[in-house]
Every structure is written in C-alpha cells, then in structure tokens.
C-alpha positions in Angstrom: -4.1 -26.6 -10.8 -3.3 -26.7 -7.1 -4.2 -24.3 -4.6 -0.4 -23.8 -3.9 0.5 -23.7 -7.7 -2.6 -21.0 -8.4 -1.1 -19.2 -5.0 2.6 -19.2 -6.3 1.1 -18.0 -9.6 -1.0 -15.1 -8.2 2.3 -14.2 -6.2 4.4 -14.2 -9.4 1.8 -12.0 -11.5 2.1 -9.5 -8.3 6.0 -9.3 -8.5 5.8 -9.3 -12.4 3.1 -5.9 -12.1 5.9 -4.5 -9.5 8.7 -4.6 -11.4 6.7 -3.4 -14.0 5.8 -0.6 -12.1 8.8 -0.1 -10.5 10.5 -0.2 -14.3 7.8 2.5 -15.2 9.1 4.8 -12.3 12.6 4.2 -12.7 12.1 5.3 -16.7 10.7 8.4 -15.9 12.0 11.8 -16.1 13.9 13.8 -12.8 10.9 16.6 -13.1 8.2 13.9 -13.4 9.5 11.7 -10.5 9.6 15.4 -8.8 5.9 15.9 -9.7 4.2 12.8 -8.9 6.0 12.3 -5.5 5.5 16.1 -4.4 2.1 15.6 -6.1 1.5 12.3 -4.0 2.5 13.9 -0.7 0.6 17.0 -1.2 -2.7 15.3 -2.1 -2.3 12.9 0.8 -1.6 15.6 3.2 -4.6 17.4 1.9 -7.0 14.8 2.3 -5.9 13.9 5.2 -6.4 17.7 6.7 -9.7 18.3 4.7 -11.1 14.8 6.1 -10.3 15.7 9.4 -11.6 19.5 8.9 -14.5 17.4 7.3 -15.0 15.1 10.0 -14.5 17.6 12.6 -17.0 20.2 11.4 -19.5 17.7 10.7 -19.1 16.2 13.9 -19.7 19.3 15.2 -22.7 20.2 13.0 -24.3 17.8 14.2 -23.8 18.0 17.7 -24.9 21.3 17.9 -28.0 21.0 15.5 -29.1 17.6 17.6 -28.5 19.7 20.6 -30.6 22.2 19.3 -33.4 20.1 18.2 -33.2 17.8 21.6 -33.4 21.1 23.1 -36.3 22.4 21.3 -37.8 19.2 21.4 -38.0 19.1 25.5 -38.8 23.2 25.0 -42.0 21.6 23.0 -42.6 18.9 25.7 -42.6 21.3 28.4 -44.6 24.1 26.9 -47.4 21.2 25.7 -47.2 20.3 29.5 -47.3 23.5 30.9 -50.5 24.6 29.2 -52.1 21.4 30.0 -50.8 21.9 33.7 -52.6 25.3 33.6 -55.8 24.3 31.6 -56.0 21.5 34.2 -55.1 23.6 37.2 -57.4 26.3 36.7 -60.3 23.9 35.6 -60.0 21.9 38.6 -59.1 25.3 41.0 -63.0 26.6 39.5 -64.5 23.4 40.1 -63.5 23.3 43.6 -64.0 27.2 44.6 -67.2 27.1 42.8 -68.3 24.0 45.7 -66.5 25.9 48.3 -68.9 28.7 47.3 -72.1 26.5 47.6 -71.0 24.9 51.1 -70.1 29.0 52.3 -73.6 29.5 51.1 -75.5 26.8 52.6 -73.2 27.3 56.1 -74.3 30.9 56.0 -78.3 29.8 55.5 -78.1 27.8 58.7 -76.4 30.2 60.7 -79.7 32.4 59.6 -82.0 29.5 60.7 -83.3 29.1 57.3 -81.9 25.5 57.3 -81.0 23.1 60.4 -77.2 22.3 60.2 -77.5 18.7 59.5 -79.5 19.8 56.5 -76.8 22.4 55.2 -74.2 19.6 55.1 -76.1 16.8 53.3 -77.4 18.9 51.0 -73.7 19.9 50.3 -73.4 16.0 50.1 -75.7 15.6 47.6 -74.2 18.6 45.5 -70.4 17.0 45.9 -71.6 14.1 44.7 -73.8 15.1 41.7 -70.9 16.6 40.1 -68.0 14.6 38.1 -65.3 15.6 36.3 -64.0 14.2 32.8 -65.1 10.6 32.1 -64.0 9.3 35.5 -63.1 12.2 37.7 -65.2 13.5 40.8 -65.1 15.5 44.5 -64.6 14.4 47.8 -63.9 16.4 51.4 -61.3 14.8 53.8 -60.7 16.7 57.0 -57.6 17.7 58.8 -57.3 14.0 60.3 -57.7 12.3 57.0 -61.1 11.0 57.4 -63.2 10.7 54.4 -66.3 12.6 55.2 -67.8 13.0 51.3 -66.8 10.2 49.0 -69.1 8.6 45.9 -68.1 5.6 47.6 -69.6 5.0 50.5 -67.8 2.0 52.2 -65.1 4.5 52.8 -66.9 7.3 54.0 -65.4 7.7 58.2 -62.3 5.9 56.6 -58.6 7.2 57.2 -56.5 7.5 54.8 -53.4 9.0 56.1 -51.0 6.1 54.9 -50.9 7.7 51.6 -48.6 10.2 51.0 -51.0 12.6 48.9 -53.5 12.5 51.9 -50.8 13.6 54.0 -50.1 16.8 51.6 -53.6 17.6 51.6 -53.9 17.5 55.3 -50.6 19.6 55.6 -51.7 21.8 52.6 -55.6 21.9 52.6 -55.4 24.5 49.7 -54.1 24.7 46.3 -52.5 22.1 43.2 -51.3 18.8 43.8 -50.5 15.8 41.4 -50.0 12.0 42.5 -49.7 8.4 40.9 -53.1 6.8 41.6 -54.5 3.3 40.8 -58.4 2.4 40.9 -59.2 -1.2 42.5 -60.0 -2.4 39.1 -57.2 -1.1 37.2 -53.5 -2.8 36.9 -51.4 0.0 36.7 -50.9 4.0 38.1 -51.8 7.0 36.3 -51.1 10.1 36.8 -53.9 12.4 38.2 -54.3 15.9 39.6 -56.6 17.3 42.0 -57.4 21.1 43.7 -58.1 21.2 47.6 -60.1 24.3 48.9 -60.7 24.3 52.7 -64.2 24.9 54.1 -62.6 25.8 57.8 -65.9 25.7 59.6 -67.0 22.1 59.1 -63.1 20.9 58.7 -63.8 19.6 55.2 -61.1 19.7 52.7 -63.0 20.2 49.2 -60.6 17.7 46.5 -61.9 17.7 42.7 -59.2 15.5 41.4 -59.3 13.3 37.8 -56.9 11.7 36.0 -54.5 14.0 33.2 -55.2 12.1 30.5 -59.1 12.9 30.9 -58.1 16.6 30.6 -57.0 16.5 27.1 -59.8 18.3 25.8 -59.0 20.9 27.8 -56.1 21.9 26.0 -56.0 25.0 24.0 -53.5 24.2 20.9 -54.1 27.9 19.6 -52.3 29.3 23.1 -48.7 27.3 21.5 -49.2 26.3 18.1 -47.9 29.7 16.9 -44.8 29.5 19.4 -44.6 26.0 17.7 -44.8 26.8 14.1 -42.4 29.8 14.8 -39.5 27.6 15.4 -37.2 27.3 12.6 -34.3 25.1 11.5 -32.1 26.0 8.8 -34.1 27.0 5.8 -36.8 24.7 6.1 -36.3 22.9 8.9 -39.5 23.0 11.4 -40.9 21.8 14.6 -44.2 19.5 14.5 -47.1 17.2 17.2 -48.7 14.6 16.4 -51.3 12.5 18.3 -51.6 8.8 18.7 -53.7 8.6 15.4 -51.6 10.0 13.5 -53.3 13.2 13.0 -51.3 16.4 12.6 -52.2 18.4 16.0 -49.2 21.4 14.9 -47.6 20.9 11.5 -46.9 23.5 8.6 -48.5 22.4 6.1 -50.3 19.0 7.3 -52.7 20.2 9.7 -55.5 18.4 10.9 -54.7 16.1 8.5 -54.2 12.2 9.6 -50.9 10.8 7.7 -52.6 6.8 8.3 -55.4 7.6 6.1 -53.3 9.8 3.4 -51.9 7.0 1.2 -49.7 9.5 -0.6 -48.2 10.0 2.7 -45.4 7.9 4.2 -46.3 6.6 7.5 -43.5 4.4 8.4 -41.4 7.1 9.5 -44.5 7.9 12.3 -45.2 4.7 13.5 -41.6 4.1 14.3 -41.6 7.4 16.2 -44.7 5.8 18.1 -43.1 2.3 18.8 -40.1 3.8 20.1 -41.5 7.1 22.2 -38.7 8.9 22.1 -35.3 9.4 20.5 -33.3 10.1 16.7 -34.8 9.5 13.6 -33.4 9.7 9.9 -35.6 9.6 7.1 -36.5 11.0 3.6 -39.7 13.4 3.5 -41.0 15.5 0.4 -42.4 18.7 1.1 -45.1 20.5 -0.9 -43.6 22.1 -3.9 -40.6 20.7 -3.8 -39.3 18.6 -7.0 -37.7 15.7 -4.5 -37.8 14.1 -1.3 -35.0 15.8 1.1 -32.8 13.5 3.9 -34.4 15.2 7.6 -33.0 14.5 10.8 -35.8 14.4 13.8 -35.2 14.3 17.7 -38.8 13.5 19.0 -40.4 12.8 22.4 -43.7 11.4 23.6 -46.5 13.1 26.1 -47.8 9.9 27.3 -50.9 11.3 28.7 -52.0 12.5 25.9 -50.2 9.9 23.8 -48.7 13.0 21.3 -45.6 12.8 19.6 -43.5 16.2 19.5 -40.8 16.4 17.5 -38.3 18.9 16.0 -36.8 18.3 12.4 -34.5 19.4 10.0 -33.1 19.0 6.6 -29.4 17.4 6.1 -28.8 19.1 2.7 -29.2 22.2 4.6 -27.3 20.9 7.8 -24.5 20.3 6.2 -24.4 23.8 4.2 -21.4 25.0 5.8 -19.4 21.8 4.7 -19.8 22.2 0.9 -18.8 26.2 1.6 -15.8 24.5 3.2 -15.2 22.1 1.0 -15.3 24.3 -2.1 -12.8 26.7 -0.2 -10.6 23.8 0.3 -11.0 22.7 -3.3 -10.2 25.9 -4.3 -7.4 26.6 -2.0 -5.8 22.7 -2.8 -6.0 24.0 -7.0 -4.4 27.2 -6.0 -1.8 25.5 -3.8 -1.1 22.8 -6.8 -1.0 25.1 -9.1 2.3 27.2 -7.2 3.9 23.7 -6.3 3.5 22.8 -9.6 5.6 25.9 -10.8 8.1 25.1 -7.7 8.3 21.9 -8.7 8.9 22.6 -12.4 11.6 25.7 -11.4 13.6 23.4 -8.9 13.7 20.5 -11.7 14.8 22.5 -14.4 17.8 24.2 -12.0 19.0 19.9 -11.6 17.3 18.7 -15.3 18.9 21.7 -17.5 22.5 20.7 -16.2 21.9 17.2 -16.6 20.4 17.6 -20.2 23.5 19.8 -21.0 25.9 17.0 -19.3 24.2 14.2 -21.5 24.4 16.4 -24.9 28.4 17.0 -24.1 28.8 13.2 -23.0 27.0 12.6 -26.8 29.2 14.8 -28.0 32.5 13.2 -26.3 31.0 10.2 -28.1 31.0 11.3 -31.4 34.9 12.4 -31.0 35.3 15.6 -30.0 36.9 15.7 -26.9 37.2 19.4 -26.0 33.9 19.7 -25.0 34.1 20.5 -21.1 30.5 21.8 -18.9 30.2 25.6 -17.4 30.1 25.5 -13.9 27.1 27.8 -12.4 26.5 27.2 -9.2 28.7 25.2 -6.1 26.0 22.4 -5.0 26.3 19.2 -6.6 25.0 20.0 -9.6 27.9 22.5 -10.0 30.3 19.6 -8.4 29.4 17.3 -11.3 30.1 19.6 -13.8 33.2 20.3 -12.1 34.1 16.3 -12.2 33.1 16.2 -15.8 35.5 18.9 -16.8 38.6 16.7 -14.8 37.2 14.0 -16.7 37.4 15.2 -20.0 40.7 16.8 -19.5 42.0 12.9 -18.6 40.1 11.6 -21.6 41.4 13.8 -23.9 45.0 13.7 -22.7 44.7 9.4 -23.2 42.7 10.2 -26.0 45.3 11.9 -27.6 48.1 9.4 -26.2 46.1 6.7 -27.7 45.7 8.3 -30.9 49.5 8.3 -31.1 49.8 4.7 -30.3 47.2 3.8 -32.5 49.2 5.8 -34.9 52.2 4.0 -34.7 50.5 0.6 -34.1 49.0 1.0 -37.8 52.2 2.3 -39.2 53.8 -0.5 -37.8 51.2 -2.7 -39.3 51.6 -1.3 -42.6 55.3 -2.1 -42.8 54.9 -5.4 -41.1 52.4 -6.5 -44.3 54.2 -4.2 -46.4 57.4 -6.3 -45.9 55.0 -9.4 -46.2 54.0 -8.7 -49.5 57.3 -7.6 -50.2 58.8 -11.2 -49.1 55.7 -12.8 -51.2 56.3 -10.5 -54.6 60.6 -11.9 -53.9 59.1 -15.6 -53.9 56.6 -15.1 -56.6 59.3 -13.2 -58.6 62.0 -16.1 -57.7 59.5 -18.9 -58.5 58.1 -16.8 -62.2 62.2 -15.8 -62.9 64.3 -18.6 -61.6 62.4 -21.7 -61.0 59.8 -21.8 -63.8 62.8 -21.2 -66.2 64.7 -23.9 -64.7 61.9 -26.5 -64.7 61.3 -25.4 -68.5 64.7 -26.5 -69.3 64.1 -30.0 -67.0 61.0 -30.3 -69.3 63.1 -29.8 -72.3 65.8 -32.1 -71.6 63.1 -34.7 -71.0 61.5 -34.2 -74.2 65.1 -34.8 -75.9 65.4 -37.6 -73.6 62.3 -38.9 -74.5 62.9 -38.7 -78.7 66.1 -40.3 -78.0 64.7 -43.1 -76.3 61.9 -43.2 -79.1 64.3 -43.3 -81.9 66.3 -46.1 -80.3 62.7 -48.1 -79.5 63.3 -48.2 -75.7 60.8 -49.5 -73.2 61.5 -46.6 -71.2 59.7 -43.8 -73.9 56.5 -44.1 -72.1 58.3 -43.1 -68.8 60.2 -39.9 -70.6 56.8 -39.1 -71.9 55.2 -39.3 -68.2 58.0 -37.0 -67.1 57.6 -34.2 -69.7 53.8 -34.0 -68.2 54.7 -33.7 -65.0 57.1 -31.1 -65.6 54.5 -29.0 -67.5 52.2 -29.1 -64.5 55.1 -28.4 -62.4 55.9 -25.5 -64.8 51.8 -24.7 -64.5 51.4 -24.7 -60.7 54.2 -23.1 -60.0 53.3 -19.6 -62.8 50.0 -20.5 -60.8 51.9 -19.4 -57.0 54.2 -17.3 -58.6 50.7 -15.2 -60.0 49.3 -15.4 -56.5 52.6 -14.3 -54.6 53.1 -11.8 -56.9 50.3 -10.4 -58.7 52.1 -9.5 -62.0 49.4 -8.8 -64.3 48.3 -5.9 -61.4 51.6 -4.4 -61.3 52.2 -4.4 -65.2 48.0 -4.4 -66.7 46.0 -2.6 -64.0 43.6 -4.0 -61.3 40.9 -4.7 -63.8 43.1 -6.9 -65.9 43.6 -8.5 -62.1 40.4 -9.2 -61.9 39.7 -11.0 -64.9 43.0 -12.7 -64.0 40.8 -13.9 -61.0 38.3 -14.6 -63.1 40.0 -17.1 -65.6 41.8 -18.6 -62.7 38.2 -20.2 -61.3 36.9 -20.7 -64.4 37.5 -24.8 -64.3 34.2 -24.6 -61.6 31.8 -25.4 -63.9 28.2 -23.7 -63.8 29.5 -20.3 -62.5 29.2 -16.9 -64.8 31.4 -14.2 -63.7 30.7 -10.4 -64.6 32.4 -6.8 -64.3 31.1 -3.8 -63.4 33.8 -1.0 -63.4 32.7 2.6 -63.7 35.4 4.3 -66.6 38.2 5.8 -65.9 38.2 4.3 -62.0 41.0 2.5 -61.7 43.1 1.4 -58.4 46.4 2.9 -59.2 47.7 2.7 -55.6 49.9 -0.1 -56.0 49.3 -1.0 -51.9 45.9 -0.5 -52.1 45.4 -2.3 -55.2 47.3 -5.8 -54.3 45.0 -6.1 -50.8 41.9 -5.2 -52.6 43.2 -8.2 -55.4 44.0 -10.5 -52.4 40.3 -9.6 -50.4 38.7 -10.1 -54.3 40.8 -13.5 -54.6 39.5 -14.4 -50.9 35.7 -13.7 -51.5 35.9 -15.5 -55.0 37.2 -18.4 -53.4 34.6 -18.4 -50.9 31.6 -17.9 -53.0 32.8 -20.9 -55.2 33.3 -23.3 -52.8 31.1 -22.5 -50.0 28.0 -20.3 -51.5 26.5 -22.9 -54.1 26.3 -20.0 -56.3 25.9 -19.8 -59.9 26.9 -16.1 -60.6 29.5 -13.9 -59.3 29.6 -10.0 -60.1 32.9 -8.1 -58.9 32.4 -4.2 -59.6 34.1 -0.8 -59.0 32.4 2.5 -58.7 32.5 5.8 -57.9 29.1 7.3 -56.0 29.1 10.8 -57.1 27.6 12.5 -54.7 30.6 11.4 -51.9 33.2 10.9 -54.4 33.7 7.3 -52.3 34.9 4.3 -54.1 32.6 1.3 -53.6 34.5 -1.8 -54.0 32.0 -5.5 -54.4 32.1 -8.8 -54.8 28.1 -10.2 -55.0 27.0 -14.1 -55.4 23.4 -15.2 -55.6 24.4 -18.7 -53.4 22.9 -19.5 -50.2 25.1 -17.3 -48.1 27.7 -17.6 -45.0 27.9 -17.3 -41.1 29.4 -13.6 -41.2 30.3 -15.3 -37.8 31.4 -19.1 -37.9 32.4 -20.9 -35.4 36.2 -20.2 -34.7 35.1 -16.8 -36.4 36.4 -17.8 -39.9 40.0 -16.8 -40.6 39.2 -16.0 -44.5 36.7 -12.8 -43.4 38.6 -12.3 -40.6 41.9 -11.7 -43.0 39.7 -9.7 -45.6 38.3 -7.2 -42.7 42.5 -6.7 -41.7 43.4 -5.6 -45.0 40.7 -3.8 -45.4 41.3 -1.9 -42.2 45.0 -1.6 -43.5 44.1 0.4 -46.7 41.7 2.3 -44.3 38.7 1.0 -46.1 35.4 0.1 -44.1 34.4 -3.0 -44.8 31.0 -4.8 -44.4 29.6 -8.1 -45.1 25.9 -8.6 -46.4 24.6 -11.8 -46.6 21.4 -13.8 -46.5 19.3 -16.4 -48.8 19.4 -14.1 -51.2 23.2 -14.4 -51.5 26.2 -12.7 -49.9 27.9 -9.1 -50.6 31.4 -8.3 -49.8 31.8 -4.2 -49.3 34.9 -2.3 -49.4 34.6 1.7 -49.2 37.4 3.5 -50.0 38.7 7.1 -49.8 39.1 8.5 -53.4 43.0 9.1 -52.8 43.8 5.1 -53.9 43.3 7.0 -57.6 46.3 8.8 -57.0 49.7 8.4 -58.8 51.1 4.3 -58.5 54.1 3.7 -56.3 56.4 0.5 -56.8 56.8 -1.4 -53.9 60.5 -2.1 -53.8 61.2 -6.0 -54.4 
C-alpha cells in the first residue's frame, strides 16, 4: 500500500469515528446533551481557573520561599563574614597594640638613659621581625611618607611605596582596620588580606600586622553563630546548613562534624555540585534521620571563598507546596459542590423542555394509533408552550381531514362494493345464460347429431365417422361451457353451501395428477353471507390455481375455523411446494386481485410463504355467519 492510499485510509477511519461520534451525540437524550455540554464547559472553566489559581500560587510560593532562602542564605554569608571580620580584626588590632606597647616601652627606656636611641629602635627591629602571623603573615612600620622603615625584607627597607593605594590609606589613616587585594612576587593571582596600623608618633613609624584572610580561618569561633544558624527554620523541617571544602558538616542538624565524602550511605553528588558551581539553586532528594523516605528539598547556597565553605539554606517541597493541596482540596470540594447544584439545574431545566416533549411524542403515538382527539395542555408561553399550541391547530386540521377522509373512504368502498357487486352480478347473468340457455341449446345440437349420425349409419354413409366426431365436440362444448357457467356463477355455493364449493374446487383440479387435497372445516362454521362467500370461493379458486401450477406441490389443505378466544374466522389455503414471490415482478395480478377482495369483504389478508411452502390468510369478522342474502340476478 502507498503512502497516499495508507493516508486516504487513515483520513477515512477519522471521518468514519466522527460520524460515529457525531451519530452518538445526535442519539442522545435533550437532558444528556444538556449534561455533558454544561458538564464540559464547567469542567473546562474550572480547570482552567484552578490551573491558573495553581500556577499562580505556586509561582508565588516559590518566589517568596526562594526569596527567603536567597535571603537567609546572604544573612548566613554575612554573619560567617562578620565574625571572621571581627576574629580577624581584633587579632590583628592585639598583635599590633601589643608591639606599639613594646616600642612605647623601649622609647621610654631611652628617654631614661637606660638604652642609647639607636639601640631602642633596632631592638624594636628585631622584635617586629621575630613575630609572624598565620602561616605567612607578619609586621612592618611605614612612616608618614611611605617609606618602609621595618620590613622582613630587606631590599625594600628606605623604599617608597606610595603608588599603592593601601599605602596611601595607611599614611592618611595611620590607625585602625584596613583590607586590600595583595599579590606576593611568587604568586599568580590576588588575595584578599587584612592588616591593623597603630601609630608610634615619636619615631613616625606606622606599626602594620597584616596576613592574608584565608590564614585566619582558625580563628573563627563557629559556637558564636552556629546556634543563630541552626535556629533558622523553613517550613516544618526545612533548615539552614555550612559546609567546608571537604565536605565536612561545619553547622548542620543532625550531620555535624561529620564529612559526607567519607559516609558512603550519604549522597555526595548533591555537594560536589554545590562546590563546582559556588553559588546558586539546587533541587535534589535527601532522607532525613527517621524518616521512612527521601523528601524533594530545594537549596539556595553560596560560597565563602576564603575559607572555601559552602552555606546554604534548604527546604522541603512537600512542605512548600502545603498550601496548594489545602487549595486544591478546597477547589475539589467546592467544583463537587458546584456540580452537584448544576447538576440539579441542569436536570430541572431539562425536565421543564423534556416532560413536554415526552408528553407531545406519547399524543403524536397516540394520533398514530387513531384517535385523533388527543390535543396537548398548554402551560407556559415560551416555545415549549408555542409547540403545544401548534400541535393542538394541528390536530384540529387532522381530525377535521381525518374525518373528511373517512367519509370518502366511506363512499369510495361503498362504491367499490357495488361496482364488484354488479360485476358478479353481470358474471352470475352469463353463467346463468351459458348453464340455462346455451348448454341446453348445444344439448339439443348434440342430439340432432347423434340422430344424424344413426341415420347416416343405417344408410352406410362415408360421412358416419364425421357425425360421430361432431357429437364429441359438442359434448366438450356442452362440458366447457357447465365448466364457465360453474366459474361465472358459482351454483353449487348458492344452492349446497361454501364447503360443497370447495370440494367443487377440489374436483375441478383433480385431472393434475400427484396432488392430494384435504379439508379442514370447524362444524357448524359455514359462510352463509352470500357476498362474502363467492369472493372467498373466487380467492380459494385463485390460490388453488396457483399452487398447482406454479408451487410444485404435492398437497393442498383449504380449512375454515373459528379461534375461540377472538371469535375471528380464519380462512386458508396451505401447499407444501416451493413457494412464490409475494412480490413478482409486475407485482402479480392473481395476489394482487385476491388482497382486493379480500379488502372488499373487509377481511385482512396475508401471504406466508417460503421453502417450506406458501399460506394464503384470510381473517374475517364473525358477522359473514349471519343470515344469506340473494344477490339479485
């Protein structure tokens, strides 16, 4: 098969399920088309208004609780950097007060003479630069023109170093905090670093301890936040966690000091992600202690990167989106309840359209069975009421030609009756002229040629033979024409009764060899309506006739009775042959001319027929009993 003869197939199957369908909807009840297209509309409408509630108020959901969490989050960040601003601050602040103590000291000590100046300062030299800070951290004094006068380096000791901008602030400044990107010689990239000036006025040194951030990590205190930490809640369960670079739990719940790399019953995926990508929205599935299975979280987390921790806020979807099952249950309930009354409405409005229309198709069924009186009670003035109203006007018209009809029909059939009963008046005349006048009148023919003919034999004349041939033929004239005289004028019906007209029937096919004929009348039914009785002889005569010539039968049964419980006579004439076309082409005059007189006697007649052989069924009323009256010849 083609592509284009598989495509004009699939189009034809789609038609084919249309008109199905649309053959489905157009069978269907007023109320039920009512129902499913309310019902259609109102279940798209509310759909479309819950999915927007839906979409709305989960939009908004999670807005608000990525807000909050982002929020949290950078409240986290900050608070993780303000304690390590402070623990850095006040460590560097006592490193550099405590050397501004020793340099007050030793200035003091040479004031007294105890020490030569020169002495005091590079014995504060040697102090400065015995100390360090962290891993790489250390001291140094600038003065006010931003030459190094203390440095662990010594090439730059006498060097300026105004051009940088933190030099600058510490010359402008000479006391307090100050942070600054700084890169080493050796290094390939700036850090961040933080350093403490404290000014020693009479030598015009400015004392710096300065180290890099990340070096102060031990410093931190995670006992001054982790409560604030741990005291943030989201939803239910939702909660706010730190982790460091190795995937130990700095501040969590329930994991603390715990490192999820080396937990294999611990996802870790959902971490390293966090640490590949720094900062940002993460959705994953977590299980938490005592609970039967693992929950959907959503987590906004940041990164500290000079201490290389992850902070994070997080919480739990199923509990996020809380409010929407609330709503959607309302809306559930509220679209039942809503159904529900349309349903009612629907059902009420139907019935005021469907109840009228029943009634209207019960007195339409009524109409057709005949009784045309029958007229609708007009309720209401909408179009319901209208068509009740224009059912009534019909009725009246209906009845009225009813009624005219009935008196044409009336006449029609009384016309008919006379028409056929002057018919069967002419045939009896010509039966009763052929039997009376012309049979006697041929008898004496034959007679005058049988004298002929013994004349002729006595005298020995050639033409005996022909005499003889004569006399035949006027017998079978004689014969045929008692034959038609019996078939114009059924005398054995008028003087010996129908079933003596029967058997007349009978004998008069009995030459058809083969074919048993049988009677079946019920005692004391006889036809003794003189009318009645010559078409039912004539519609006997008629099926006969057919069953012997056309049927192929081998048995005939003609029977009259009388069913008891209507008191109906059942008139029949039943072969066992092959059967007709009830129908023939041309429609067959014969059963045409049997169903008229049938309908003349106002009998129903029927015709049964099959392999099984054919039935001929006249039903009669039980008046064709009554009393005989003589049709006038």
């Amino acid at each position: 098969m083609t592509q284009l003869e598989t495509t004009h197939v699939t189009k034809e199957t789609k038609q084919g399920k249309f008109f199905r369908f649309r053959l489905f909807l157009s069978s269907l009840q007023i109320r039920y088309k009512f129902l499913i297209s309310f019902a259609l509309i109102f279940f798209l409408s509310m759909v479309l208004c819950n999915l927007f509630i839906y979409v709305y108020v989960r939009n908004n959901i999670e807005d608000r609780i990525e807000s909050e969490l982002t929020n949290t989050t950078a409240m986290i960040y900050n608070m993780v950097n303000t304690s390590v601003n402070v623990a850095i601050k006040n460590h560097l602040r006592a490193v550099a007060e405590k050397n501004l103590d020793i340099l007050t000291d030793l200035y003091q000590r040479s004031l007294a003479g105890t020490i030569s100046r020169e002495e005091a300062r590079k014995r504060a030299t040697e102090v400065i630069l015995s100390q360090s800070i962290g891993s790489s951290g250390y001291l140094y004094c600038l003065d006010s023109h931003g030459d190094v006068t203390v440095h662990p380096r010594a090439e730059l000791i006498g060097t300026n170093l105004s051009e940088h901008a933190f030099i600058r602030q510490m010359m402008e400044k000479k006391q307090g905090y100050l942070e600054y990107e700084w890169k080493n010689p050796e290094e390939e990239n700036f850090r961040p670093k933080a350093l403490y000036m404290a000014y020693f006025k009479p030598w015009d040194w400015i004392i710096a301890a300065s180290a890099y951030r990340s070096e102060f990590i031990r410093l931190v205190n995670v006992q001054d936040f982790r409560q604030s930490i741990l005291s943030l809640k989201f939803g239910q369960s939702g909660y706010a966690f730190v982790f460091d670079r190795n995937g130990r739990a700095i501040i969590h719940p329930a994991l603390q000091n715990i490192n999820i790399f080396q937990a294999p019953e611990l996802p870790d995926q959902y971490l390293k992600d966090m640490m590949q990508r720094k900062k940002g929205r993460s959705v994953y599935y977590w299980k938490n202690a005592g609970e039967t299975r693992a929950r959907k979280k959503l987590v906004i987390f940041n990164y500290i990167p000079e201490y290389q921790w992850i902070v994070a806020s997080s919480s739990y979807l199923d509990e996020l989106y809380q409010p929407l099952t609330s709503i959607r249950n309302v809306f559930l309930g509220i679209s039942l309840l809503f159904f529900c009354i349309m349903l009612a409405v629907i059902f009420g409005i139907s019935r005021t359209i469907t109840t009228p229309l029943r009634q209207l198709m019960a007195r339409f069924s009524t109409a057709g069975a005949g009784d045309y009186s029958t007229r609708m009670k007009r309720c209401a003035g909408d179009e319901v009421g209208q068509l009740a109203q224009y059912f009534n006007l019909f009725m009246d018209q209906l009845e009225t030609a009813h009624q005219e009809l009935r008196r044409h029909i009336a006449r029609s059939q009384k016309l008919e009756k006379q028409v056929m009963q002057a018919g069967d008046r002419e045939r009896m005349n010509i039966g009763q002229e052929l039997h009376d006048d012309l049979c006697p009148h041929l008898i004496g023919i034959s007679g005058l040629a049988a004298v002929i003919r013994e004349d002729l034999k006595s005298r020995h004349d050639p033409a005996t033979d022909l005499a003889r041939k004569m006399g035949v033929l006027m017998e079978d004239a004689v014969g045929k024409t008692r034959q038609l005289a019996r078939g114009l004028c059924p005398v054995h019906l008028v003087s010996h009764g129908f079933q003596s007209a029967m058997e007349e029937i009978a004998d008069q096919f009995a030459y058809y060899p083969g074919i048993r004929f049988a009677y079946r009348m019920d005692e004391g039914v006889d036809i003794l309506e003189e009318f009645c009785a010559i078409h039912l002889y004539h519609i006997a005569r008629e099926a006969v006739n057919n069953a012997v010539k056309h049927s192929n039968c081998d048995y005939i049964e003609i029977s009259l009775t009388r069913n008891a419980a209507d008191g109906l006579i059942h008139f029949k004439v039943a072969d066992n042959g092959a059967g007709v076309d009830p129908e023939p082409p041309g429609r067959g005059i014969g059963l045409q001319i049997m169903a008229y007189r049938a309908k003349i006697i106002d009998a129903q007649f029927n015709i049964d027929t099959g392999l099984k052989g054919t039935q001929i069924h006249v039903i009669l009323n039980s008046s064709v009993l009554g009393k005989k009256e003589n049709i006038p010849v």
